[in-house]
PASEBA-1860 file (N, C-alpha, C; in nm, 3 decimals):
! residues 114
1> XXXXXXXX> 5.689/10.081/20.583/5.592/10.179/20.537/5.595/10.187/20.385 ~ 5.512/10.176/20.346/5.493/10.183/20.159/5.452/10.296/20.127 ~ 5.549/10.358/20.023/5.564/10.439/19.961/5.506/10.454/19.820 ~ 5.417/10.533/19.761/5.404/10.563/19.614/5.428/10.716/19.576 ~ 5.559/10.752/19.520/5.599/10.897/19.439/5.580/10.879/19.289 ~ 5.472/10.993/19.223/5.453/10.961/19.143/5.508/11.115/19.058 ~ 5.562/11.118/18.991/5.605/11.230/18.908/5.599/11.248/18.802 ~ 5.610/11.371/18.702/5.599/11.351/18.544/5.505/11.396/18.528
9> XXXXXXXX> 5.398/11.508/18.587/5.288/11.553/18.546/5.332/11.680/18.480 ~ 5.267/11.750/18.413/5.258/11.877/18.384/5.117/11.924/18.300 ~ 5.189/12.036/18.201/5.116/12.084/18.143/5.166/12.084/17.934 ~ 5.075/12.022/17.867/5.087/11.993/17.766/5.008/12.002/17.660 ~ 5.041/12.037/17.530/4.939/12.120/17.434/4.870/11.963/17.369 ~ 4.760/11.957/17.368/4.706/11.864/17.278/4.769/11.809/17.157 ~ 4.795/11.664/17.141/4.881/11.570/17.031/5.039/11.584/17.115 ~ 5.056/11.636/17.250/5.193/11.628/17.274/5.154/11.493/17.416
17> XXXXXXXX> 5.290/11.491/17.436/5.365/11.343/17.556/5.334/11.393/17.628 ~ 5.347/11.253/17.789/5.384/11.297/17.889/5.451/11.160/17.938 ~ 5.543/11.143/18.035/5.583/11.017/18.076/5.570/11.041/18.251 ~ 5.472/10.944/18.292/5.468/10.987/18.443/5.534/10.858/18.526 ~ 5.603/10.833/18.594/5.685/10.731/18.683/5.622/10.766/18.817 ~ 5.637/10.604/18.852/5.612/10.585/19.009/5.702/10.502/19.088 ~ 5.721/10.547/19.145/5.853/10.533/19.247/5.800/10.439/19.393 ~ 5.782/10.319/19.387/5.747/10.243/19.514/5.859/10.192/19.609
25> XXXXXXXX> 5.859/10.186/19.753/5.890/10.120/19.859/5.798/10.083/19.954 ~ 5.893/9.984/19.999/5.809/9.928/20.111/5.698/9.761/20.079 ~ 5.713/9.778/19.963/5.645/9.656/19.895/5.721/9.569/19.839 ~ 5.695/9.463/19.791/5.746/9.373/19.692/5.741/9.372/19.570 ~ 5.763/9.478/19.497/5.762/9.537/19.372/5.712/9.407/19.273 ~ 5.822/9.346/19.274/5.796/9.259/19.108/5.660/9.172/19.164 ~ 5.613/9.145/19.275/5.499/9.028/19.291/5.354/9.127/19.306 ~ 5.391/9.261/19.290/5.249/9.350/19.278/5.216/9.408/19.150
33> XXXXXXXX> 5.086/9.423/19.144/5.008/9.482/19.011/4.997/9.612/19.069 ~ 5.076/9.719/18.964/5.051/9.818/18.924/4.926/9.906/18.819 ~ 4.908/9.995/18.893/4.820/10.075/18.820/4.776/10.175/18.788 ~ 4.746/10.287/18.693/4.748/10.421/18.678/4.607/10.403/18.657 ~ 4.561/10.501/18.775/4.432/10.569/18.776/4.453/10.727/18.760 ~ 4.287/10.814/18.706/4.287/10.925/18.705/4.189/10.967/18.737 ~ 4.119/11.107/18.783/4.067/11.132/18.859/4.040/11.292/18.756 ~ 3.918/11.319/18.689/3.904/11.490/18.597/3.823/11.531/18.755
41> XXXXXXXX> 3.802/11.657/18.785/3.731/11.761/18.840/3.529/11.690/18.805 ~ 3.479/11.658/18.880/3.374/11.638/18.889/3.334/11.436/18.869 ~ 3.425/11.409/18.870/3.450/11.276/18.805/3.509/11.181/18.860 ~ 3.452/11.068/18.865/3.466/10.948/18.956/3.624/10.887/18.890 ~ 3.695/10.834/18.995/3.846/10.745/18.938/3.835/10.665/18.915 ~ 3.884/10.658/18.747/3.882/10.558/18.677/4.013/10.457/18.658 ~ 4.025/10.398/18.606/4.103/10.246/18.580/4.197/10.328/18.423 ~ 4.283/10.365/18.410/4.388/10.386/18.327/4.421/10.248/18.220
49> XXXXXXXX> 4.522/10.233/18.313/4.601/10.125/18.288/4.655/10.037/18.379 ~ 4.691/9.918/18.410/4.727/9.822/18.478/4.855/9.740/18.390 ~ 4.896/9.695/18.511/5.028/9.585/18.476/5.025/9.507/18.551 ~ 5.054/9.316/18.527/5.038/9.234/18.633/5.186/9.250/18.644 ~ 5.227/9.148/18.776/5.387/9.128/18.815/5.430/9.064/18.698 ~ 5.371/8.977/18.630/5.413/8.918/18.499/5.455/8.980/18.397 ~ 5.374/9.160/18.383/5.426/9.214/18.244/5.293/9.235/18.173 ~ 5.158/9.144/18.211/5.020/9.155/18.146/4.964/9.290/18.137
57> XXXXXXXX> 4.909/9.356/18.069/4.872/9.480/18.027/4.736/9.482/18.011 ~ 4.691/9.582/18.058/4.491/9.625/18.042/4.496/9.764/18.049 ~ 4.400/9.795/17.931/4.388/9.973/17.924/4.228/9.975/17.904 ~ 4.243/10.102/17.948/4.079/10.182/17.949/4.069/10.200/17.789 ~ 3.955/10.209/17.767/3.956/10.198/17.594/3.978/10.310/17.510 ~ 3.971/10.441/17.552/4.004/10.562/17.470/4.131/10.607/17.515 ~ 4.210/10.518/17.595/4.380/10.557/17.582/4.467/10.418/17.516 ~ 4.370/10.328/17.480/4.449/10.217/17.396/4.509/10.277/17.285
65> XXXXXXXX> 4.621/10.287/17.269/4.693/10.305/17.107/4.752/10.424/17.169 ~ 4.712/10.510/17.204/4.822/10.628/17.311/4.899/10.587/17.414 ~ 4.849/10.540/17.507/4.908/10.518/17.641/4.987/10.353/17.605 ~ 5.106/10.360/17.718/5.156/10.243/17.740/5.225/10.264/17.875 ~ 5.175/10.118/17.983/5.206/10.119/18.087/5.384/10.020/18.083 ~ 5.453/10.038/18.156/5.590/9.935/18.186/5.617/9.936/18.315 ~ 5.661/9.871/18.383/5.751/9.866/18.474/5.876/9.805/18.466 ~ 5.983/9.831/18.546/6.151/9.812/18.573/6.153/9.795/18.702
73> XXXXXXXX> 6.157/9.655/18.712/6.129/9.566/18.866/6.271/9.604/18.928 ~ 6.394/9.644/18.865/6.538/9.615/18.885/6.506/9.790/18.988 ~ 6.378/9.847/18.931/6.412/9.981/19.012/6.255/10.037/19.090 ~ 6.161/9.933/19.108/6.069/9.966/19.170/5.991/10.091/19.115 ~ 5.990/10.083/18.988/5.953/10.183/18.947/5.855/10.121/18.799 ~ 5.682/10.234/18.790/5.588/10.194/18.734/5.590/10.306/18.618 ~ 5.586/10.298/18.480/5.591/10.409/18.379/5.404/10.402/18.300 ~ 5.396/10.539/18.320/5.278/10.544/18.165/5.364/10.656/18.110
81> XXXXXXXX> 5.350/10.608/17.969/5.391/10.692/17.837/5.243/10.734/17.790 ~ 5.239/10.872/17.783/5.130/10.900/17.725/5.151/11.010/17.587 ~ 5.100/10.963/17.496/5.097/10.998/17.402/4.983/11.096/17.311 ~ 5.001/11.122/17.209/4.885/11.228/17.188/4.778/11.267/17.270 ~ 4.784/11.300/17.356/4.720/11.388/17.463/4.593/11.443/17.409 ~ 4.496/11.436/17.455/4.418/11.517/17.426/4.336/11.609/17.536 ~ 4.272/11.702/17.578/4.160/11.797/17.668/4.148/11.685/17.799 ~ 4.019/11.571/17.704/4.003/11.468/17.798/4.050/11.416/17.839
89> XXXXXXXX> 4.215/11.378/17.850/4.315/11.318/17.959/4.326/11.431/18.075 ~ 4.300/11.561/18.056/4.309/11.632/18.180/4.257/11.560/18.288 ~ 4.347/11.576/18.473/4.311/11.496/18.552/4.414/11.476/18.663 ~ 4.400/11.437/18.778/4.547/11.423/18.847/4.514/11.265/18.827 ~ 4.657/11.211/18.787/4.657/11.053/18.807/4.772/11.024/18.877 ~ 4.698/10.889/18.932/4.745/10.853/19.094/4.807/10.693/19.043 ~ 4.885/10.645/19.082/4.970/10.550/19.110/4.890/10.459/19.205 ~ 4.874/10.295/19.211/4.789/10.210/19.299/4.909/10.111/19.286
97> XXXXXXXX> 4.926/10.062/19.411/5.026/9.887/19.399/4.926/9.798/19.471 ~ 4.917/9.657/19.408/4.828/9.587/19.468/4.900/9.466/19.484 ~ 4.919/9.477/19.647/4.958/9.301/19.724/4.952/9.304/19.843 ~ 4.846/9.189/19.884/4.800/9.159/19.999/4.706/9.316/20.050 ~ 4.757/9.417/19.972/4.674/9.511/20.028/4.683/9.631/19.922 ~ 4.626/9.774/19.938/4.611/9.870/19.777/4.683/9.957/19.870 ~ 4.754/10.039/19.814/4.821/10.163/19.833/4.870/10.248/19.694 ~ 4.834/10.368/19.776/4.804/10.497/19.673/4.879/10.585/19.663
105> XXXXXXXX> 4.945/10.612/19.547/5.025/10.750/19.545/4.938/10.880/19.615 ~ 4.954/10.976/19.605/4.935/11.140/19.599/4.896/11.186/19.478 ~ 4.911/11.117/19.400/4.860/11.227/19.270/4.955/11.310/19.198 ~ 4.980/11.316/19.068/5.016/11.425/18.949/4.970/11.493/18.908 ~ 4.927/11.603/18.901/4.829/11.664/18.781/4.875/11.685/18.627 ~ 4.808/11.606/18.556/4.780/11.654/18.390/4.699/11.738/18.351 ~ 4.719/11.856/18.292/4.643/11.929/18.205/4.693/11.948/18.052 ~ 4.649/11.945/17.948/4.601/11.895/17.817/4.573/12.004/17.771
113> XX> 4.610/12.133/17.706/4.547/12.234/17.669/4.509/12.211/17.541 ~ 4.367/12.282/17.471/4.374/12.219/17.324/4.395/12.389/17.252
END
């Protein structure tokens, strides 16, 4: 059974961090692409950030230079560092592993106060 725990959400004043981790089982960690999606209140889920099993990196374009995705294959575990925060990162973001098939965290919620 595959597992996605995703933790590290909160609540944070605009220009501050957040570091959210995802915690997978049940998969083959290092041979799947990871990915942080988010999801605002009225608003379709979008594409964050991604990581191939290789380490390859792709960001949505108004979190390039803030955000950075990693993973630590040694612990099945997917990181975004998010950085200067702003309103518009408010959102719950969800954790995706992709091999042979997609599976979805539960969701974090971020809120961004300005």
């Amino acid at each position: 059974q595959v597992q996605l725990v995703e933790s590290g959400g909160g609540l944070v004043q605009a220009g501050g961090s957040l570091r959210l981790s995802c915690a997978a089982s049940g998969i083959i960690f290092r041979l799947s692409a990871m990915g942080w999606y988010r999801q605002a209140p009225g608003k379709q889920r979008e594409l964050v950030a991604a990581i191939t099993g290789g380490g390859s990196t792709n960001y949505e374009d108004s979190v390039k230079g803030r955000f950075t995705i990693s993973r630590d294959n040694a612990k099945n575990t997917v990181f975004l560092q998010m950085n200067s925060l702003k309103p518009e990162d408010t959102a719950v973001y969800y954790c995706k592993a992709s091999f042979m098939s997609e599976y979805w965290g539960q969701g974090t919620q971020v809120t961004v106060s300005s």
